[in-house]
ChimeraX commands (.cxc) that place a marker at each C-alpha (Angstrom):
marker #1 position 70.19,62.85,126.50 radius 0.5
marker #1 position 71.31,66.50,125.33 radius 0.5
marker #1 position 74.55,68.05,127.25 radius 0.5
marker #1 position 73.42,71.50,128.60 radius 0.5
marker #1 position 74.95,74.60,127.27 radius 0.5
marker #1 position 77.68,75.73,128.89 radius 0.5
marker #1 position 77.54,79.67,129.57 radius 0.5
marker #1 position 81.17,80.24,129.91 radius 0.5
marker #1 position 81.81,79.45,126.27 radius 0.5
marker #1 position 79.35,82.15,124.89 radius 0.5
marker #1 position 81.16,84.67,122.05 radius 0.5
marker #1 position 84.96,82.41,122.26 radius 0.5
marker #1 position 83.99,82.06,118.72 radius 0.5
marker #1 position 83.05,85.48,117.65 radius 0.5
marker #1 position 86.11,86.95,119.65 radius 0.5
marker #1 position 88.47,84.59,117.74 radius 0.5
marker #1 position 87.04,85.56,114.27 radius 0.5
marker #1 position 87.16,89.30,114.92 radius 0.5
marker #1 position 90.51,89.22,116.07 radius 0.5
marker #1 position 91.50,86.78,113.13 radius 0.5
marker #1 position 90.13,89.23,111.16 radius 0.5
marker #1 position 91.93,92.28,112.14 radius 0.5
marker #1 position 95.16,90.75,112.24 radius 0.5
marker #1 position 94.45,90.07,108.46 radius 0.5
marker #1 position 93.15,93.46,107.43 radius 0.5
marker #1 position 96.25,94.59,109.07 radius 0.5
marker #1 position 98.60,92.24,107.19 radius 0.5
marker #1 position 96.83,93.28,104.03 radius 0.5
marker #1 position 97.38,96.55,104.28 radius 0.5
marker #1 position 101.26,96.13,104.88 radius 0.5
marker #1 position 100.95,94.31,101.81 radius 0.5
marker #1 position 99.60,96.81,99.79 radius 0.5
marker #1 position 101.67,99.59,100.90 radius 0.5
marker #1 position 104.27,97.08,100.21 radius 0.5
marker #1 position 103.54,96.76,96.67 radius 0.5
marker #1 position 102.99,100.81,96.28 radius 0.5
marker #1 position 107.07,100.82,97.73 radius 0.5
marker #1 position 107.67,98.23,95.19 radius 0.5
marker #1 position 106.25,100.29,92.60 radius 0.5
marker #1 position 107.76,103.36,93.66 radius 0.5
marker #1 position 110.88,102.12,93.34 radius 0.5
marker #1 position 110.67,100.35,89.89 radius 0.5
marker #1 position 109.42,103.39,88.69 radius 0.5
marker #1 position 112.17,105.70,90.48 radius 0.5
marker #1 position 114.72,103.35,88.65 radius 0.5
marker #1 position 113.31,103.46,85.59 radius 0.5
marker #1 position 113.11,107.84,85.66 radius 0.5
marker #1 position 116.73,107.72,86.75 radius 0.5
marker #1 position 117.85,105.51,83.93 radius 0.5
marker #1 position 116.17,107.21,80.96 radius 0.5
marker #1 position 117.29,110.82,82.69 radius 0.5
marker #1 position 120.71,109.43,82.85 radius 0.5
marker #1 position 121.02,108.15,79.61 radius 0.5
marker #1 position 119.32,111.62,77.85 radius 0.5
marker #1 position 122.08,113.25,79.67 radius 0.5
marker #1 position 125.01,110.76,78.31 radius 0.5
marker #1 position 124.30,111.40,74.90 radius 0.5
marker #1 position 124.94,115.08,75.06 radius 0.5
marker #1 position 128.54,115.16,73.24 radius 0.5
marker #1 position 130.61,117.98,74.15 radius 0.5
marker #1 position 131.05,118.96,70.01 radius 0.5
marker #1 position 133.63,121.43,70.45 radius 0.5
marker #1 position 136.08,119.00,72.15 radius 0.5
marker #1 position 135.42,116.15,69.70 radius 0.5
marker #1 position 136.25,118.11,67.15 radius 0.5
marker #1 position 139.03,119.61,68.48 radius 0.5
marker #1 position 141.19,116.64,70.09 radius 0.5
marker #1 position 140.52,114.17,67.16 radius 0.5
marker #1 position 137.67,112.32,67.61 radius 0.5
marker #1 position 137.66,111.73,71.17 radius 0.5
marker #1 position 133.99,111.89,72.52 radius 0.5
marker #1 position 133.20,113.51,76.14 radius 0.5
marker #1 position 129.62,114.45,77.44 radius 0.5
marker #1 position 129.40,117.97,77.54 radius 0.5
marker #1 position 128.59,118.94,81.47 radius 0.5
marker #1 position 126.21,121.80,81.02 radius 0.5
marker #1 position 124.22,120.14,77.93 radius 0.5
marker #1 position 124.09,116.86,79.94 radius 0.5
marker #1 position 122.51,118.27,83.39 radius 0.5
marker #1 position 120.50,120.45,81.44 radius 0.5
marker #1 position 119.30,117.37,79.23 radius 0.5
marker #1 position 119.04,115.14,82.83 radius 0.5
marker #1 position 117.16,117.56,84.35 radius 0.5
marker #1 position 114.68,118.53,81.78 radius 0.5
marker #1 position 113.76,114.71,81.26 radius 0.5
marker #1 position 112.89,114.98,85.55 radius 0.5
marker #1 position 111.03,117.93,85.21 radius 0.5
marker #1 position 108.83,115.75,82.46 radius 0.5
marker #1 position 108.57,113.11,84.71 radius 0.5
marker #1 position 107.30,115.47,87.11 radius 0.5
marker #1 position 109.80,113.62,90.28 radius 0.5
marker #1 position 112.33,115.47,91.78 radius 0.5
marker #1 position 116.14,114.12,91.28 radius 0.5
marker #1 position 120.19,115.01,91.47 radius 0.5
marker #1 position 122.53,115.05,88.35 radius 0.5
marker #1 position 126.21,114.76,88.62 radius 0.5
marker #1 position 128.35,114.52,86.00 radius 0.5
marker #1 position 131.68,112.66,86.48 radius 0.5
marker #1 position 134.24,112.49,84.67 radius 0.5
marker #1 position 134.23,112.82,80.76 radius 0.5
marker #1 position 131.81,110.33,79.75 radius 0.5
marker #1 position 129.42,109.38,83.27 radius 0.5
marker #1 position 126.53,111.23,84.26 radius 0.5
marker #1 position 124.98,109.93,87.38 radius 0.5
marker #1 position 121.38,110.46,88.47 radius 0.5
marker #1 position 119.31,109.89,91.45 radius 0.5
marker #1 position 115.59,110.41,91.77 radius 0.5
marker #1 position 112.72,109.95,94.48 radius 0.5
marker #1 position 109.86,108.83,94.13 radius 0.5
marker #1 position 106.49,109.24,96.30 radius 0.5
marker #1 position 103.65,107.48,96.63 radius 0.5
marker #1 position 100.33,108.17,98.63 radius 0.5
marker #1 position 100.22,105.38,101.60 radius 0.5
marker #1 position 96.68,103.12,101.44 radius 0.5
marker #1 position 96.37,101.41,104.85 radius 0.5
marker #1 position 99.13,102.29,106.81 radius 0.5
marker #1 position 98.18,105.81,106.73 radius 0.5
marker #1 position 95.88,104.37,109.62 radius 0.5
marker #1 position 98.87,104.41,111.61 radius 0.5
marker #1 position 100.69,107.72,110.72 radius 0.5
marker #1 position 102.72,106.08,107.70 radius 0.5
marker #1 position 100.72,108.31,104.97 radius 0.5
marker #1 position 103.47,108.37,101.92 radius 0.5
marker #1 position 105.51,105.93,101.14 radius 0.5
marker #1 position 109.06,107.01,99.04 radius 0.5
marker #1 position 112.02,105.21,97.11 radius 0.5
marker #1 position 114.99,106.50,96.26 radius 0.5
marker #1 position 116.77,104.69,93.07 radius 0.5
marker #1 position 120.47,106.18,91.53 radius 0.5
marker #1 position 121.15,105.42,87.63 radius 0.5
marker #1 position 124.53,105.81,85.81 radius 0.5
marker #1 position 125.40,106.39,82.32 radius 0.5
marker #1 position 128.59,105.82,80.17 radius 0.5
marker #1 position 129.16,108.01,76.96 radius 0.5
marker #1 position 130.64,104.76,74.57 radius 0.5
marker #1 position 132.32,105.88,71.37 radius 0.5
marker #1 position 132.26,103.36,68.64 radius 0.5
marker #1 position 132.13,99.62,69.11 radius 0.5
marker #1 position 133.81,98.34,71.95 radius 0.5
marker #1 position 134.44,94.63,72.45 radius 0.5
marker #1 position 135.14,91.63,69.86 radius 0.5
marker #1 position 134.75,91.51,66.70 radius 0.5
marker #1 position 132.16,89.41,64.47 radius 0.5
marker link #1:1,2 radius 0.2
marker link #1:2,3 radius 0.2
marker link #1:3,4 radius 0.2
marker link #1:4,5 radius 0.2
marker link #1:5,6 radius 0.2
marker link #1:6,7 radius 0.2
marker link #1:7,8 radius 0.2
marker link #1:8,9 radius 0.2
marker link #1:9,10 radius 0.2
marker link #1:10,11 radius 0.2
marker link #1:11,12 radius 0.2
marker link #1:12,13 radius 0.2
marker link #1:13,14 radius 0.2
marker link #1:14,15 radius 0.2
marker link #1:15,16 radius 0.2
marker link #1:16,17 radius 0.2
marker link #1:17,18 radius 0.2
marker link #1:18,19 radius 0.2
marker link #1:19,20 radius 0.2
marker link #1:20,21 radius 0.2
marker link #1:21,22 radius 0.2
marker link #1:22,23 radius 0.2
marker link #1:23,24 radius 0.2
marker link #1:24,25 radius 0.2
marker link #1:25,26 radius 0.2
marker link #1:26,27 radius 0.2
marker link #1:27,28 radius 0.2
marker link #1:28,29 radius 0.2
marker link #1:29,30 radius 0.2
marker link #1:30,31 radius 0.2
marker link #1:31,32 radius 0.2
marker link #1:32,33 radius 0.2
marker link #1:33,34 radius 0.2
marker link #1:34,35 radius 0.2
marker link #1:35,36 radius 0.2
marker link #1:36,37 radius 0.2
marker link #1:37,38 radius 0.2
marker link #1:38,39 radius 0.2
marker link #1:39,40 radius 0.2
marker link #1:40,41 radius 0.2
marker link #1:41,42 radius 0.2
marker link #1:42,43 radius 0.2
marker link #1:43,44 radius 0.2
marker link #1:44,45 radius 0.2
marker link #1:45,46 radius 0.2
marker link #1:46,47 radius 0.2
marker link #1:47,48 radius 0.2
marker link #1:48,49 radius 0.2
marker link #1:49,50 radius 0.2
marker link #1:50,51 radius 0.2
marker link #1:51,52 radius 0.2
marker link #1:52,53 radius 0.2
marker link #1:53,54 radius 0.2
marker link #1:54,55 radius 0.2
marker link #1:55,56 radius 0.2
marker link #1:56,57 radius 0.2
marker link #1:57,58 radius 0.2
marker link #1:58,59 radius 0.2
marker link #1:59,60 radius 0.2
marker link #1:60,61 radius 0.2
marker link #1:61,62 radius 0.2
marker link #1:62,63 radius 0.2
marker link #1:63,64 radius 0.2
marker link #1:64,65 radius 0.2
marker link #1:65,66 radius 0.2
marker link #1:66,67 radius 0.2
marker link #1:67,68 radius 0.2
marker link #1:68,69 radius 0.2
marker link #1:69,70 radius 0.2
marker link #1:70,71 radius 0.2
marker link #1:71,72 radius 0.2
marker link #1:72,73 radius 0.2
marker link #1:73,74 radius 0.2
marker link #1:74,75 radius 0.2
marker link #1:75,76 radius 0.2
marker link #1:76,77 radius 0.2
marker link #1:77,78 radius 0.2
marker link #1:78,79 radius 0.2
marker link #1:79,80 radius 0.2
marker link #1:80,81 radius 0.2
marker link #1:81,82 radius 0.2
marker link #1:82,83 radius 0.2
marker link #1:83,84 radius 0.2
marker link #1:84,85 radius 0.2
marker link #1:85,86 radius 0.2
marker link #1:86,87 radius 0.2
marker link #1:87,88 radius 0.2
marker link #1:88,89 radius 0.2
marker link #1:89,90 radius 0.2
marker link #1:90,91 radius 0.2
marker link #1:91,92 radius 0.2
marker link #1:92,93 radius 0.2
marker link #1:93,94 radius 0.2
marker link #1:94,95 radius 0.2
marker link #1:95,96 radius 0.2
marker link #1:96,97 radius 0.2
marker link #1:97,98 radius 0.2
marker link #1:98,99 radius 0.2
marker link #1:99,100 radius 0.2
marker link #1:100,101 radius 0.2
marker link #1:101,102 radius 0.2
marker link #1:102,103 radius 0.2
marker link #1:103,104 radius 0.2
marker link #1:104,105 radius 0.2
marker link #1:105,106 radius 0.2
marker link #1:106,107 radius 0.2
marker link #1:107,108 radius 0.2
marker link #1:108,109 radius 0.2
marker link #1:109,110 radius 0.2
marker link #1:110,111 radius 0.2
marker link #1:111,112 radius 0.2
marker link #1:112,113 radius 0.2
marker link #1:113,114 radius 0.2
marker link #1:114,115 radius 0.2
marker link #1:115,116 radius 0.2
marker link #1:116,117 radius 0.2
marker link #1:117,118 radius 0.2
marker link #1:118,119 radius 0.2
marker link #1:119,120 radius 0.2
marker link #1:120,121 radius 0.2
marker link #1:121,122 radius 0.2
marker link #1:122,123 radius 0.2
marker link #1:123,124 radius 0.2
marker link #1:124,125 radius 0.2
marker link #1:125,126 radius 0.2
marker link #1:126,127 radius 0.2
marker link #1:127,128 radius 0.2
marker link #1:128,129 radius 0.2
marker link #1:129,130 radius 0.2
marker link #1:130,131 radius 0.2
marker link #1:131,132 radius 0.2
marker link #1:132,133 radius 0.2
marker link #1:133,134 radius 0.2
marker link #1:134,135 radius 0.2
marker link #1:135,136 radius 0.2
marker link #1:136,137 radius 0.2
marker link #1:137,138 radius 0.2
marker link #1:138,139 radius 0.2
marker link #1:139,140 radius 0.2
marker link #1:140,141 radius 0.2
marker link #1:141,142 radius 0.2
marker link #1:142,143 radius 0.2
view
């Protein structure tokens, strides 16, 4: 004998699956603009570390000369160096110089949102700070 076909169980199925399906579009996209944060900031870290480091190795001349040897990153020639690496990167970013020998960078980075501009998130941004050390001759142990 064949069971007759219940009417209140007609779509349960469908409505399940469509709903499953939206909450995993959803989660997706969070994914995705995630990964574009993740990348944002790798790449923000990266920008500030090169800048920082192109601004380190500008050696105030003068004053090595002068005091004996003694190396210190010349301020102007170092945010001038920093800042010209940004521009190249084409993000926009802080220099500080501190100190005789650290030049400290920080740079933001933006990135165009995929899904969750849906929602009213449409960029998503990172913020990463580098630092860089002026070293004069081998420091450390001997071989």
């Amino acid at each position: 004998m064949i069971r007759p076909r219940l009417r209140a169980d007609d779509g349960t199925l469908t409505l399940f699956t469509a709903i499953t399906v939206i909450g995993l579009l959803v989660a997706l996209g969070f994914i995705v603009d995630a990964g574009q944060k993740l990348q944002a900031a790798e790449q923000a870290q990266a920008i500030a570390e090169e800048a920082a480091r192109a601004g380190a190795g500008q050696v105030n001349q003068s004053a090595a000369y002068a005091h004996g040897g003694t190396f210190t990153v010349d301020p102007a020639a170092a945010v001038a160096a920093a800042r010209a690496y940004l521009a190249g990167s084409g993000y926009p970013g802080a220099v500080t110089v501190t100190g005789d020998r650290t030049i400290q960078v920080t740079v933001t980075v933006t990135r165009p949102a995929a899904f969750t501009a849906i929602i009213g998130i449409s960029q998503v941004s990172a913020t990463q700070t580098a630092t860089a050390n002026l070293f004069q001759g081998i420091t450390g142990a001997q071989p």
